[in-house]
C-alpha positions as CSV (number, residue, x, y, z in Angstrom):
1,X,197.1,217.8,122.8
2,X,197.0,216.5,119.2
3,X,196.5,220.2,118.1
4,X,199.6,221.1,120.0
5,X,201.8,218.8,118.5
6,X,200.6,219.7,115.0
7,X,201.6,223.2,115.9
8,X,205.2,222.3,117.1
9,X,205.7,220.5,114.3
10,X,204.9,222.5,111.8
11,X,206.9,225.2,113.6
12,X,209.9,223.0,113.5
13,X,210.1,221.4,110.2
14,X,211.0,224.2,108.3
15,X,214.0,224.9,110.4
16,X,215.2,221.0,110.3
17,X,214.9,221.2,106.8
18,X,216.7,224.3,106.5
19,X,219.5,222.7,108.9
20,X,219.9,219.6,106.3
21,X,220.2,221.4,103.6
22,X,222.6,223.9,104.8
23,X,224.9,220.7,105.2
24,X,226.0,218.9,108.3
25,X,229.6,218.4,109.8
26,X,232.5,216.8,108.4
27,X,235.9,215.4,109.1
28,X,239.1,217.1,107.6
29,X,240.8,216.4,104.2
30,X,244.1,215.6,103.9
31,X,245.8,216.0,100.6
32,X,247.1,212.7,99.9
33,X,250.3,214.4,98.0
34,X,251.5,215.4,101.5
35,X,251.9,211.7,102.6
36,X,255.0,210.0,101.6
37,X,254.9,207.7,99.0
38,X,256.2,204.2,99.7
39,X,259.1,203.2,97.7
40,X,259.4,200.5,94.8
41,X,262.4,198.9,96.4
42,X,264.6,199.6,99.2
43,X,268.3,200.9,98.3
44,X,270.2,198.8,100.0
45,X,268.1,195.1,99.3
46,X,270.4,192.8,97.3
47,X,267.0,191.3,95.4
48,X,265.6,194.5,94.6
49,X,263.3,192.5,91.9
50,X,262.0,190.4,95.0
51,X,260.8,193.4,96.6
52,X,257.6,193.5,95.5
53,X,256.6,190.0,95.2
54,X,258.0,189.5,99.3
55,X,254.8,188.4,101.1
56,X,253.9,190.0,104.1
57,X,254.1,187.7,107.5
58,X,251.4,187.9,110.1
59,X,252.4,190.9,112.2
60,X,253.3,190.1,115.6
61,X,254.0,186.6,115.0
62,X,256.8,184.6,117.0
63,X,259.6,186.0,114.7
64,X,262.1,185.1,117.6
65,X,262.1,181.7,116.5
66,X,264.1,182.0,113.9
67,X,267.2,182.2,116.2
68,X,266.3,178.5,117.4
69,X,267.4,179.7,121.3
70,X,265.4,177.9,123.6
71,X,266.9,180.4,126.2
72,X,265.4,183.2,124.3
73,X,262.3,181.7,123.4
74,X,261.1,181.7,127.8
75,X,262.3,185.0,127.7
76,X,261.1,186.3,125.1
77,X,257.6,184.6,125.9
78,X,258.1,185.5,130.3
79,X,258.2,189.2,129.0
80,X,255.2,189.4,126.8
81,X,253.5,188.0,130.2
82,X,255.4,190.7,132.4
83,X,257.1,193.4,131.3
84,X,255.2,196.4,132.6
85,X,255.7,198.8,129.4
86,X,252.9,196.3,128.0
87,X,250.6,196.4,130.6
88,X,251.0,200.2,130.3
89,X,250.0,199.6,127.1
90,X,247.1,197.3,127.6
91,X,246.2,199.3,130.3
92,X,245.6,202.2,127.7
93,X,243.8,200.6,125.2
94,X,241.4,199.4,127.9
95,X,240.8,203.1,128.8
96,X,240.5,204.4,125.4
97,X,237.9,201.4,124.9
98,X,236.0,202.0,127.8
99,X,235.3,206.0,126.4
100,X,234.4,204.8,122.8
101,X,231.6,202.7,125.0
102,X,231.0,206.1,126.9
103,X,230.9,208.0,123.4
104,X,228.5,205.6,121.6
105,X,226.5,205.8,124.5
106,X,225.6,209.2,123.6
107,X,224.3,208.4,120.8
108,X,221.7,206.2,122.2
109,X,218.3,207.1,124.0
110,X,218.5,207.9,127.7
111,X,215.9,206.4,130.0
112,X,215.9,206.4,134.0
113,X,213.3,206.4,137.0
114,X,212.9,208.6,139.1
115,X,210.9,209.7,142.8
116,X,211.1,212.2,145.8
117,X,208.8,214.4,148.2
118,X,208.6,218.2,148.1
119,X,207.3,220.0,150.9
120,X,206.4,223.5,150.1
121,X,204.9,226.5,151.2
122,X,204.1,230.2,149.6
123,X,204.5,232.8,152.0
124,X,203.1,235.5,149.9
125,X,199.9,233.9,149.6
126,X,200.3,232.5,153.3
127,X,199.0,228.7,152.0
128,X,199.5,226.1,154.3
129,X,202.5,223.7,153.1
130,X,201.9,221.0,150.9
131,X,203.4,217.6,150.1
132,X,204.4,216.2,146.4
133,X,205.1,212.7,145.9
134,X,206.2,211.5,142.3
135,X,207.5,208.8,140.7
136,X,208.1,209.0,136.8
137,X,210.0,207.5,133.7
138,X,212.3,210.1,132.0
139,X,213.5,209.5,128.7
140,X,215.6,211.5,126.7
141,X,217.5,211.6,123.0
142,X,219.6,214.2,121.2
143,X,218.8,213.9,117.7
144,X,222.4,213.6,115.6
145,X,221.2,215.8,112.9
146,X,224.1,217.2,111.7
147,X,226.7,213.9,112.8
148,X,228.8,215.2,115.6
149,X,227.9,212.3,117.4
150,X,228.6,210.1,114.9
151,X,232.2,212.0,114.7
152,X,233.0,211.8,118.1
153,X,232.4,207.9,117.8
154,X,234.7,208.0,115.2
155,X,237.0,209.9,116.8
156,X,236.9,207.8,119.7
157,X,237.2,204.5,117.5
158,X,239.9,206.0,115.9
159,X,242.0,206.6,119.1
160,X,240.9,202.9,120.7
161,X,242.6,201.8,117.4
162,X,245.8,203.7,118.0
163,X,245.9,202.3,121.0
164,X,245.8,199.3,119.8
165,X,248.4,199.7,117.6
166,X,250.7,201.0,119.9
167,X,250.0,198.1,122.5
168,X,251.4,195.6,119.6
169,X,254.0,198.4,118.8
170,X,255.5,198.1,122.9
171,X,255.1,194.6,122.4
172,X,257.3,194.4,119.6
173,X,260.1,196.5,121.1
174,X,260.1,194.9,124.1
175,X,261.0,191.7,122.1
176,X,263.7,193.1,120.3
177,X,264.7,194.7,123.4
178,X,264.7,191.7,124.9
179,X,266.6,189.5,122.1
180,X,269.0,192.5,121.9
181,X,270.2,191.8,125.6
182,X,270.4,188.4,125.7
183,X,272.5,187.9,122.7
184,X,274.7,190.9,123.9
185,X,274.7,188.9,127.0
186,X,275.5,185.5,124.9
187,X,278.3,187.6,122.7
188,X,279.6,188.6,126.8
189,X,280.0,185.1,127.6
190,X,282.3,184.4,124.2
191,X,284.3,187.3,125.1
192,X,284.9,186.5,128.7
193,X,286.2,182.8,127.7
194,X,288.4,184.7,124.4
195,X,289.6,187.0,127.3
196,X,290.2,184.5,130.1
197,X,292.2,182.2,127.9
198,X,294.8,184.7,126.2
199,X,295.1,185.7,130.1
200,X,295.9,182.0,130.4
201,X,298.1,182.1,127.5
202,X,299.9,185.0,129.2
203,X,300.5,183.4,132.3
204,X,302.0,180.6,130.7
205,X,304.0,182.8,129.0
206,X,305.4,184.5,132.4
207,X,306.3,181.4,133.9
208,X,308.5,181.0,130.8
209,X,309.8,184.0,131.5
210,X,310.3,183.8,135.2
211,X,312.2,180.4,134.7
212,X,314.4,182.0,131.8
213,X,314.8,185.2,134.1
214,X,316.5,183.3,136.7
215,X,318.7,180.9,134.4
216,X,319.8,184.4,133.2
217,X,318.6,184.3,129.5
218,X,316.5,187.3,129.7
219,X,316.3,190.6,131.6
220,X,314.4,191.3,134.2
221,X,312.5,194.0,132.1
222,X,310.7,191.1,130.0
223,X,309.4,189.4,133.3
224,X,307.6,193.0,134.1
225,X,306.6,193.4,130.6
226,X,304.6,189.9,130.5
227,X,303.8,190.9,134.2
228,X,302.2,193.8,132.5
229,X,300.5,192.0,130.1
230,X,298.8,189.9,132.7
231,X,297.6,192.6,135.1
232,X,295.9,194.2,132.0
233,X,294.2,191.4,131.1
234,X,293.1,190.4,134.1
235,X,291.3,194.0,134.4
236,X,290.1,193.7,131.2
237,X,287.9,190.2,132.2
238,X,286.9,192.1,135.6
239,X,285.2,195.0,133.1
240,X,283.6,192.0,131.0
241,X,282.4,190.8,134.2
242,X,280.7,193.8,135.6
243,X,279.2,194.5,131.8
244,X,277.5,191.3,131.8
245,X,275.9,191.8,135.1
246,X,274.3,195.2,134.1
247,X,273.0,193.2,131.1
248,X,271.5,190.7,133.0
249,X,269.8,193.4,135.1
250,X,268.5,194.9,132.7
251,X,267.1,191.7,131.2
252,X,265.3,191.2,134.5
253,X,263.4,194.4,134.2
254,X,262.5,193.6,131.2
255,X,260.8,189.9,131.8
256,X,259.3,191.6,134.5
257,X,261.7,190.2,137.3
258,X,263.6,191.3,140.5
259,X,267.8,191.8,139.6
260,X,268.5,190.1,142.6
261,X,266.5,186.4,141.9
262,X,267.4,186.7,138.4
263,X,269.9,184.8,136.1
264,X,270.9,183.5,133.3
265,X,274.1,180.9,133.0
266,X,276.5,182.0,130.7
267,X,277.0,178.9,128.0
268,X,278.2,178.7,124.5
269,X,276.9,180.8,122.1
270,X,274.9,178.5,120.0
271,X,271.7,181.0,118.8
272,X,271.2,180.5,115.0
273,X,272.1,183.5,113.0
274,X,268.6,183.4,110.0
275,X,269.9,184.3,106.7
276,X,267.8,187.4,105.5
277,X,265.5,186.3,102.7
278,X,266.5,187.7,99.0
279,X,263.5,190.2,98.9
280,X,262.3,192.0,102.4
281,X,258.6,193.0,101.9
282,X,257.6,196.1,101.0
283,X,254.4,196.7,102.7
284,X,256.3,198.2,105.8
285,X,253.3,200.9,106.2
286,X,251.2,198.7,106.7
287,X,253.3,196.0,109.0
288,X,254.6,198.6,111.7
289,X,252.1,198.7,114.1
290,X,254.1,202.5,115.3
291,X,252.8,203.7,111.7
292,X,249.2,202.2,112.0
293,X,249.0,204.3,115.3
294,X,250.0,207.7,114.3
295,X,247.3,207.0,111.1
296,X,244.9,206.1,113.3
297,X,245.6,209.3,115.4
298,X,245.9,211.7,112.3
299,X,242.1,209.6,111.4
300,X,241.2,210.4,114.9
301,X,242.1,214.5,114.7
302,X,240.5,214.8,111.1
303,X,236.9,213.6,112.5
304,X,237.4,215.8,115.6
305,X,237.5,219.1,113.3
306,X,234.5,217.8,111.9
307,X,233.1,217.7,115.6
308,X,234.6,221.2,116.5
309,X,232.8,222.8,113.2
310,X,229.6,221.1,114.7
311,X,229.8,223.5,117.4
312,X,228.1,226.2,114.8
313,X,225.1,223.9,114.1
314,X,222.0,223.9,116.4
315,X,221.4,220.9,118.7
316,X,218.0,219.0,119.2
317,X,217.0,216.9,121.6
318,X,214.0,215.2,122.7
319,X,212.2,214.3,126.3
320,X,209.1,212.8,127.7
321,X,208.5,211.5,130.9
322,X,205.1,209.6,132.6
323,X,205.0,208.8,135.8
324,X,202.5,209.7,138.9
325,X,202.2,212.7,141.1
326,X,200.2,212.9,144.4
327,X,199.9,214.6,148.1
328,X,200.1,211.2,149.7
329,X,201.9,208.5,148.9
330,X,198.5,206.1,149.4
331,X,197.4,208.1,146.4
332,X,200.3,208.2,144.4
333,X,199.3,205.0,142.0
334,X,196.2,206.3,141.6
335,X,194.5,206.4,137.4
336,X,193.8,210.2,138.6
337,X,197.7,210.8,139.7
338,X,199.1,210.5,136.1
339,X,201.5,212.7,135.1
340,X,203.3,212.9,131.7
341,X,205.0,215.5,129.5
342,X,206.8,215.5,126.0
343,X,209.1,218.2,125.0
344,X,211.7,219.0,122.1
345,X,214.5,221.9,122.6
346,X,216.5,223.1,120.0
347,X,219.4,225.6,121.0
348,X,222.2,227.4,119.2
349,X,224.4,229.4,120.6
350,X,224.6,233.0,119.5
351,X,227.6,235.0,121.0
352,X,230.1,232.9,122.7
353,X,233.5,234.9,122.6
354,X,234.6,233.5,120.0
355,X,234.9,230.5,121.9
356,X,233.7,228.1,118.6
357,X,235.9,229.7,116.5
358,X,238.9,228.7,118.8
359,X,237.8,224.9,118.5
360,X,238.0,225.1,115.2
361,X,241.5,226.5,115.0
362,X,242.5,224.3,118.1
363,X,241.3,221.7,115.9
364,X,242.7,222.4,112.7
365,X,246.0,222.9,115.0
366,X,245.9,219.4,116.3
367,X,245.6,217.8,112.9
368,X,248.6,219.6,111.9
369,X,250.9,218.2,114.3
370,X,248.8,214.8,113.8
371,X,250.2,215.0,109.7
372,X,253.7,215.8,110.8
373,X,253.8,213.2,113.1
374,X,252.4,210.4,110.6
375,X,255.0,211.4,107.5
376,X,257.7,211.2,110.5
377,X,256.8,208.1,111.2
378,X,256.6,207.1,108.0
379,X,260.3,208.7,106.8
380,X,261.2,206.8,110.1
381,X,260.2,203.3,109.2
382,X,262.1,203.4,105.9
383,X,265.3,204.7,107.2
384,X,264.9,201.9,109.6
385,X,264.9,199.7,107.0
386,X,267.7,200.8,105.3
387,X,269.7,201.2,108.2
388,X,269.9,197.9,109.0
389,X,269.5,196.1,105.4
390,X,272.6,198.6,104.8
391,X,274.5,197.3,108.1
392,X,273.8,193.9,107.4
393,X,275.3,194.2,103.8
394,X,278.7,195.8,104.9
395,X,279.0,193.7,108.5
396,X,278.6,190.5,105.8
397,X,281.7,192.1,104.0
398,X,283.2,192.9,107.2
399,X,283.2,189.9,108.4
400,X,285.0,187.8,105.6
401,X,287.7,190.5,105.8
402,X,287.7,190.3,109.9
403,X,288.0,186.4,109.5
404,X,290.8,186.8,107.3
405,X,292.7,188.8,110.3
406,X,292.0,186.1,112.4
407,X,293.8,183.4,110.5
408,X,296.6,185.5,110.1
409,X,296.7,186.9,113.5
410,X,296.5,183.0,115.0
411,X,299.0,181.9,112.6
412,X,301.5,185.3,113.6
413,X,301.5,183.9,117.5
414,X,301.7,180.1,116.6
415,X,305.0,181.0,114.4
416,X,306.2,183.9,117.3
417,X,305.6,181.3,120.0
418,X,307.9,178.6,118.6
419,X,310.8,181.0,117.8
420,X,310.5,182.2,121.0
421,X,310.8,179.4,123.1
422,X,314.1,178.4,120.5
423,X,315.0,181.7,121.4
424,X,315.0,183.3,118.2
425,X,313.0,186.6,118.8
426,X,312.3,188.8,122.2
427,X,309.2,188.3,124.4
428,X,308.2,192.2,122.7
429,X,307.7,190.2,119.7
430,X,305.5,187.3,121.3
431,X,303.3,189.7,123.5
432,X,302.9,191.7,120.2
433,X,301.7,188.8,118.2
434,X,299.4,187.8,121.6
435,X,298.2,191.1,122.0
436,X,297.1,191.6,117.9
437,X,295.6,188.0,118.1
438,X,293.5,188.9,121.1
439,X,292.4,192.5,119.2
440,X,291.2,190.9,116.0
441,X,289.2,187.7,117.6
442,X,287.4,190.8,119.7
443,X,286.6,192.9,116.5
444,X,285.5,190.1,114.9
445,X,283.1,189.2,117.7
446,X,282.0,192.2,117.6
447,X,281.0,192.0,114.0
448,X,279.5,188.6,114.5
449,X,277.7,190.8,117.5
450,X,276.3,193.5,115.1
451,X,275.2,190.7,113.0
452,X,272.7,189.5,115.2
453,X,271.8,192.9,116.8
454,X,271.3,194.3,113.0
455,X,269.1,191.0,112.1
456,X,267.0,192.2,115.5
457,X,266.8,195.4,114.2
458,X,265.6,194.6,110.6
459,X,262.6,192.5,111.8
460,X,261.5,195.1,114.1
461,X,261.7,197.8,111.4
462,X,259.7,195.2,109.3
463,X,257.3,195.3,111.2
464,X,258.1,192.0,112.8
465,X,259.7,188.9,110.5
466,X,259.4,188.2,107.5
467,X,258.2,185.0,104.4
468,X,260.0,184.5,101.6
């Protein structure tokens, strides 16, 4: 047996030798050129100098806090618990976990027991049927000579990490998501009591009319006019009404609850609106748990064109089993019903259609649209960025301007009011003054709105808060 051995291996060294030196598979390059740089500051931060020197929060932290809602606190906090986007999600990154443990597996000897009977017979010879009873020890172990299995464990790490990433990137939206809604919902309820009292205000102002109407100071075409006024408004709260209700829906999918058993009060809007710090940080790449993903993807498809060029390489694998084999199973543990074997197998494939070749391309092909799809994300995540830092600048500017309406506005139907009651100016003029009042508190809600929504949108582009 010794002498057999010898032989084999003497047969086979040359040709493992010849296989190392020949080279062994390897992942990709990417030219680092064709990633997009990240900037020095962003265009539209105020403290450009500050950019820099910003440090980077812990990703994923409770950024919601900042708004100091308890409200949206147990929201935010019932949907991190319920929301089934993120389970989704978890329930992916399990699955990608589970086949890195199925990938590494292959890399690892493989040993088993086995037993059975066999009854056989040869007709040609006409012997009388016989009985074979084993029971053995099988091992096995492909030999990574070249590292495809080692890139296909990579690969597979790679992916469990996207995962990953993406779970905490679903997490993250589903928090804005979820601030986004309730403070539309808050800026609702503000609008609904702006709304209800001008309709108040008007009603007043009709039974002015009415009672001036019938003492014969005005025409009955300034009762309808108010009338009008009135009707309008009234609509106007009824639309406010059924918008809030769709919110509020919405928000119950998204804390993982049933529309019909959920609510939230309506109350004064009193969530904190955080001032955005000087200098925002510039390590967005690495914050955004979207970006990490589609890295850890294009990662993923650069080892697998390793693996596909493995394909072209010969495999080797080893076996051996020991067990006992005998006619009866009395004499099956018997010293003189050993068995055992030991064998090696090398194969490479000759002519397979071109069927290699295609991998390869496939490959190739794959990390191509893996690139693209990591420089997207990246161009992305900046224009994120300066989206909102840009919307938060002008709606700042906008609002000092939209405050200055206001005043004037409030102090146009104070003045219209009193000269109307002395009589010194038509009801057109008061329900003009009314009506203008109304418009420019509900613009500059509306700003105060996009505030909020924009400051959402800025730590989620972040990558989630931020330190000054």
């Amino acid at each position: 047996m010794n002498h057999t051995s010898s032989k084999l291996r003497s047969a086979l060294l040359p040709l493992l030798a010849a296989l190392v030196l020949a080279g062994c598979a390897t992942s990709a390059s990417v030219d680092p050129a064709s990633i997009p740089a990240a900037p020095a500051a962003y265009k539209e931060n105020a403290g450009a100098a500050a950019v820099a020197t910003a440090t980077a929060p812990q990703s994923q932290g409770a950024w919601w806090k900042v708004f100091a809602d308890p409200v949206l606190d147990r929201l935010v906090e019932q949907a991190g618990q319920n929301n089934n986007s993120v389970k989704v999600a978890a329930g992916r990154l399990a699955q990608a976990r589970a086949i890195l443990r199925n990938t590494d597996a292959d890399r690892l000897p493989q040993v088993g027991l086995s037993g059975g009977a066999v009854r056989q017979s040869n007709i040609t010879t006409n012997r009388v049927a016989q009985t074979t009873v084993t029971a053995a020890a099988n091992f096995s172990y492909e030999v990574d000579l070249i590292g495809k299995l080692s890139l296909n464990s990579d690969a597979a790490s790679l992916d469990a990490q996207s995962r990953e990433a993406l779970l905490r990137s679903t997490q993250l939206l589903v928090q804005a998501d979820v601030a986004q809604a309730y403070l539309n919902l808050r800026a609702l309820d503000t609008e609904r009591t702006l709304v209800r009292d001008t309709l108040q205000a008007y009603r007043n102002t009709l039974r002015l009319t009415e009672i001036r109407f019938k003492e014969g100071d005005v025409a009955e075409l300034d009762v309808a006019r108010v009338r009008t006024e009135v009707a309008a408004t009234e609509s106007e709260a009824l639309a406010l009404d059924r918008r809030r209700a769709e919110i509020e829906h919405a928000l119950a999918v998204l804390v993982g609850e049933v529309a019909s058993s959920f609510t939230v009060a309506p109350t004064e809007w009193a969530t904190v609106l955080p001032v955005i710090p000087a200098g925002v940080p510039s390590t967005v790449l690495e914050r955004r748990p979207d970006v990490s993903a589609a890295q850890s993807s294009m990662q993923a498809a650069q080892a697998r064109v390793g693996v596909a060029k493995a394909a072209w390489f010969p495999t080797f694998s080893l076996t051996a089993n020991g067990g006992y084999a005998a006619p009866e199973i009395k004499d099956l543990f018997k010293v003189s019903s050993q068995a055992w074997g030991v064998g090696a197998l090398l194969s490479l494939p000759i002519f397979d259609g071109g069927r290699r070749q295609a991998g390869v391309q496939n490959a190739n092909a794959e990390l191509d649209i893996a690139l693209a799809n990591y420089r997207e994300q990246i161009l992305v995540a900046f224009k994120d960025v300066e989206d909102q830092l840009s919307a938060l600048r002008l709606l700042a500017e906008q609002s000092e301007a939209q405050s200055r309406s206001v005043a004037s506005a409030t102090r146009a139907t104070v003045l219209s009011d009193s000269r109307y009651r002395n009589g010194f100016v038509s009801q057109l003029e008061l329900l003009d003054a009314q009506r203008s009042e109304l418009r420019n508190r509900r613009q500059a809600l509306q700003v105060k709105t996009a505030q909020y929504l924009a400051t959402v949108g800025l730590i989620r582009a972040l990558g989630g808060g931020w330190n000054t």
